[in-house]
C-alpha positions, -999 to +999 in steps of 0.1 A: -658+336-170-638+308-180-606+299-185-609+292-218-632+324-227-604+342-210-575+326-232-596+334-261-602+374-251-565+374-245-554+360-280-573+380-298-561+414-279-525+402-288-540+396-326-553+435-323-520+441-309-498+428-338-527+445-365-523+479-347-480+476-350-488+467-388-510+493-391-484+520-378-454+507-400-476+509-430-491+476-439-524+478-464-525+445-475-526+407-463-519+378-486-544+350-477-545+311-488-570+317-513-576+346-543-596+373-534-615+392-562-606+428-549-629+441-578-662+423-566-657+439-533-667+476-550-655+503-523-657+480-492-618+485-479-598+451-466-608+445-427-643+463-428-661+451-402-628+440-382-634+450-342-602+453-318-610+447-285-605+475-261-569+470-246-548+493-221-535+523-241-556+511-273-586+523-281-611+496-305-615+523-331-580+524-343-580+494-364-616+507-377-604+542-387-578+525-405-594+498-421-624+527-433-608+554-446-570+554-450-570+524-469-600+533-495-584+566-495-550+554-507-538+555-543-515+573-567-507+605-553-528+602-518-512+623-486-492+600-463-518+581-439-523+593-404-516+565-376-547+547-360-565+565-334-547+553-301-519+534-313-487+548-301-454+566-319-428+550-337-400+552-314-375+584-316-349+562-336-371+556-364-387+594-371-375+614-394-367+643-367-349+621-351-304+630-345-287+607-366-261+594-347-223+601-358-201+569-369-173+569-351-145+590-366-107+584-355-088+617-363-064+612-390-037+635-367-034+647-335-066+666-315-044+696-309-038+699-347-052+720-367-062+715-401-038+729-416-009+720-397+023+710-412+030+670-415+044+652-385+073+643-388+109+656-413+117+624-432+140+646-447+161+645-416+158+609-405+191+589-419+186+558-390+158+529-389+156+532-355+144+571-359+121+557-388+103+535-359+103+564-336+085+584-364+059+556-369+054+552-335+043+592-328+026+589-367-016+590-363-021+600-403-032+564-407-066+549-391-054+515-389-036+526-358-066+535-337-070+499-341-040+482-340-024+466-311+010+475-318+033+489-344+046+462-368+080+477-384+105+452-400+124+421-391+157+412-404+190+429-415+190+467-413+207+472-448+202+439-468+206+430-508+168+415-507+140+434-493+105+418-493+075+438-489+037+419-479+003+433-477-005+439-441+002+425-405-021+398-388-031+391-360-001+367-349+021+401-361+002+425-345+006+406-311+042+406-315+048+436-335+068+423-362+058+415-398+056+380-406+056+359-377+026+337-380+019+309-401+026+326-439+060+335-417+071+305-409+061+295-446+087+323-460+116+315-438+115+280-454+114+294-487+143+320-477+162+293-467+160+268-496+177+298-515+203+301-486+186+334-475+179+344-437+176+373-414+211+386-414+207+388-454+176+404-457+147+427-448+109+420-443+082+446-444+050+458-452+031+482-473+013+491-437+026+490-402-005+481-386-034+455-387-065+460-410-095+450-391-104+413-397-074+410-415-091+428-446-070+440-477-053+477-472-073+503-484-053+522-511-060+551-490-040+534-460-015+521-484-006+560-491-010+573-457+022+545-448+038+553-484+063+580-479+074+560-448+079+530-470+098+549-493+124+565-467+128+524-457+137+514-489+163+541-494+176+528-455+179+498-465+194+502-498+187+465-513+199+455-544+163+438-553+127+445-540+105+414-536+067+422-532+048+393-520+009+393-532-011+413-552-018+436-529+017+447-522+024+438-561-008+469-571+007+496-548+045+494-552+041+492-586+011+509-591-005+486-615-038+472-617-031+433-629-035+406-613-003+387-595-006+358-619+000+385-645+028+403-624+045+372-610+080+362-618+090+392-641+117+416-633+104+455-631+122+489-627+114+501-598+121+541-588+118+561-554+130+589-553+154+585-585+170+559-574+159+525-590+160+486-578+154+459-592+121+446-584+099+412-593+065+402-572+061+363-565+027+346-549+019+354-511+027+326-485-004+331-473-022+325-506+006+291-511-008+275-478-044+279-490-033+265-530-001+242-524-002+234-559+007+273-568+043+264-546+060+254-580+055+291-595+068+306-562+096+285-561+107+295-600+104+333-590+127+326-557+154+311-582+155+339-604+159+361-573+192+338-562+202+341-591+205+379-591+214+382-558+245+362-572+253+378-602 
């Protein structure tokens, strides 16, 4: 035989090949180059008269079985059709019987826990920020741990008159484990500074003390989980204003639903735990070095915040 007669017998045994996989993941139907008048046809089904040739684990009636009767047969209503004589399984993964395979989970507390178990850790009893940390540290109520490199507390002033809260750590603060650090840091100790404010006056946190995966936006789930830690920080810290940087931090402290265009530069009560602060929420550095022309609007709500920090 020759070579080409052999190149020919082995395209068209791939071609049977690729008809027999259609034919077990349900194709009944083939769009040619031209119109086909289906109803001139009368009862002959698409593919009659189509021959596989014999292959190793496929026998040549398959694709005739199938082109024959479970295509004719088909319509409104009709039983599910059976797979070509020879052609094998779908693999386990794809069958209905098959074990679904279970997402990974990260336990929202300790293995040894049980469900019912009481919470963690006393904030009652913790009156130090350095016991706060320790707290954190042993916390696992929050999945963003499970994930996070490290623990990213605070930086700055243990008791300060301004306290500014951001979103979430990123990756630059979750390699060093302190909030603001990266780029969007640098940004805000420039903007501290033009207002003659620095580390020993003030203290810089977030509304979570780990990274979100790919940087993503806290879920409002997350945001709670971290909450009542948040809260027992701000009463540490005792500042005389809260400054929440982005909308993200903006929506949770204040637990609002506008937009930080709407929410920036205006002065809000803000309570925890009866005691009230002064609060306002300005643009996010990180947002100002994507949109420098937004800097003017930042830079009005950092001179109101001088300004009370003087009077």
């Amino acid at each position: 035989m020759s070579s080409d007669s052999n190149r020919d017998i082995e395209a068209q045994r791939a071609a049977g090949r690729i008809l027999a996989w259609y034919a077990a993941m349900g194709v009944d139907a083939a769009i040619s180059d031209t119109a086909v008048d289906w109803l001139a046809r009368g009862e002959q089904a698409p593919g009659q008269g189509f021959r596989l040739l014999a292959d190793a684990g496929q026998a040549p009636q398959g694709a005739q079985a199938f082109s024959q009767g479970n295509i004719a047969a088909r319509g409104p209503g009709a039983p599910a059709r059976p797979l070509p004589t020879g052609v094998p399984q779908r693999p386990p993964y794809a069958g209905a019987a098959a074990p679904a395979q279970p997402a990974r989970q990260f336990s929202v507390r300790p293995a040894a826990a049980p469900a019912d178990a009481a919470p963690v850790v006393d904030l009652a009893n913790i009156n130090t920020l350095a016991d706060l940390g320790s707290a954190l540290a042993a916390f696992d109520g929050c999945g963003l741990k499970a994930t996070a490199k490290n623990l990213c507390f605070y930086r700055g002033a243990e008791r300060a008159p301004l306290m500014i809260i951001g979103e979430a750590p990123g990756r630059d603060e979750d390699l060093a484990g302190k909030p603001f650090v990266g780029r969007a840091g640098q940004l805000l100790d420039r903007m501290l500074a033009a207002i003659d404010v620095d580390e020993t006056n003030v203290h810089i946190t977030n509304i979570v003390y780990w990274r979100p995966p790919g940087n993503r936006t806290p879920t409002p789930q997350e945001a709670i989980a971290c909450r009542p830690f948040l809260e027992k920080q701000i009463a540490l810290v005792a500042p005389r204003i809260v400054l929440a940087l982005g909308g993200a931090a903006a929506k949770q402290l204040f637990d609002v639903a506008d937009g930080i265009m709407r929410l920036r530069g205006k002065w809000r009560p803000f309570a925890v735990n009866g005691q009230e602060y002064k609060s306002m929420a300005t643009l996010h550095p990180a947002y100002l070095l994507r949109t420098p022309a937004a800097k003017n609007m930042a830079w009005r709500d950092l001179l109101n915040v001088k300004a009370a920090l003087k009077s």
